[in-house]
C-alpha positions in Angstrom: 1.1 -35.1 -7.3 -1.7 -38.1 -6.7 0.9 -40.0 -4.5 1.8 -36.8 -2.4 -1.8 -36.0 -1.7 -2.9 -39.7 -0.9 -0.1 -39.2 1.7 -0.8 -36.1 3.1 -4.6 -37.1 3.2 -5.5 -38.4 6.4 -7.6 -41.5 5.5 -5.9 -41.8 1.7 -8.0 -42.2 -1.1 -10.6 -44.6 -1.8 -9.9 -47.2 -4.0 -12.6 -49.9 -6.4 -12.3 -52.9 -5.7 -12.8 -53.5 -9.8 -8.9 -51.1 -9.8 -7.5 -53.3 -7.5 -8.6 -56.3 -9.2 -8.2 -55.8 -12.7 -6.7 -52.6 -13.8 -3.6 -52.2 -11.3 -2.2 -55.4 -11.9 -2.9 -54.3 -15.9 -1.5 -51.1 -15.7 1.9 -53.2 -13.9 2.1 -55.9 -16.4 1.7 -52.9 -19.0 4.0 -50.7 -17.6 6.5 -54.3 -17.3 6.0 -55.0 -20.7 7.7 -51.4 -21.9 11.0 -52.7 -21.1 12.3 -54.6 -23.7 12.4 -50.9 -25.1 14.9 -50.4 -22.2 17.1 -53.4 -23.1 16.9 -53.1 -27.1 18.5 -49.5 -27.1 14.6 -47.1 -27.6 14.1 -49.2 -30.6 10.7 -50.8 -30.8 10.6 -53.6 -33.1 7.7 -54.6 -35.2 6.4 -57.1 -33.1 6.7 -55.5 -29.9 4.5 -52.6 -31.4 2.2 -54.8 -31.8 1.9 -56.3 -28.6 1.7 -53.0 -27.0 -1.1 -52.2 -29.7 -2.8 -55.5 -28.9 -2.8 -54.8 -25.4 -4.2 -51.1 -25.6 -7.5 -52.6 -27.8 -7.7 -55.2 -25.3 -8.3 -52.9 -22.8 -10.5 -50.7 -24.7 -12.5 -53.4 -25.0 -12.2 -54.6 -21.3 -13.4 -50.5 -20.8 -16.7 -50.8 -23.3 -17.6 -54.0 -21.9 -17.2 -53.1 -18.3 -19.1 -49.5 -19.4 -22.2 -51.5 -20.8 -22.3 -54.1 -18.3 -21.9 -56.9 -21.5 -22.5 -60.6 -20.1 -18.9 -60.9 -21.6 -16.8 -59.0 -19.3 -16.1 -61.4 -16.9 -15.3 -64.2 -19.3 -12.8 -61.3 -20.9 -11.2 -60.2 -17.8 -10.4 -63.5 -16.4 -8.4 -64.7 -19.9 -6.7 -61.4 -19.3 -5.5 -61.6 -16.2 -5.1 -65.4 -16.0 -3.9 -65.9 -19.6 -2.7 -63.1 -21.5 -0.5 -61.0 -18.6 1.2 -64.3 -17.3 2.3 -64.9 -20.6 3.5 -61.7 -21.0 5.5 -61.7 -18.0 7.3 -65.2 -18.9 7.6 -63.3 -22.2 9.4 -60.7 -20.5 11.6 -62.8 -18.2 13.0 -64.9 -21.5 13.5 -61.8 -23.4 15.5 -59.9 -20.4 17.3 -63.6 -19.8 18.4 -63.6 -23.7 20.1 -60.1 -23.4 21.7 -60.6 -20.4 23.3 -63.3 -22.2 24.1 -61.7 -25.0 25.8 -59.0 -23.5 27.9 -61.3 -21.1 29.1 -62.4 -24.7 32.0 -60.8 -26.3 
């Protein structure tokens, strides 16, 4: 109902610049790197578990350092977002590149 009421609202919803920075394009990458789920079936293998459990301590620890203010946190969120969700998304484009191919296959 958020999206209908940031329409309906007539100057939207105020947004941090810290959510349009670092935890949209998080949230994206995220939401991106669910679907491998789509393409193997609903089965989750082992390692795909535990990227999407790497991921979620990551950014509990991206949320307890940005919380304490820790000298860290920009260090951290830069080798996320530069590092870690590129990767992820060349990850994704092989692994969506292998089963197209190996469903063109008979």
């Amino acid at each position: 109902m958020l999206g209908l009421t940031g329409l309906l609202a007539p100057s939207g919803i105020a947004v941090s610049d810290a959510m349009l920075g670092f935890d949209i394009p998080v949230m994206i990458v995220v939401a991106q790197a669910c679907l491998p789920i789509c393409f193997t079936g609903g089965v989750i293998n082992r390692w795909e578990g535990g990227v999407l459990l790497a991921y979620y301590l990551a950014y509990t620890l991206y949320l307890i350092l940005a919380a304490t203010q820790h000298d860290a946190l920009q260090a951290f969120s830069a080798s996320l977002l530069y590092f870690a969700l590129p990767l992820t998304a060349l990850t994704l484009v092989v692994l969506a590149m292998q089963d197209h191919r190996r469903r063109r296959r008979p």
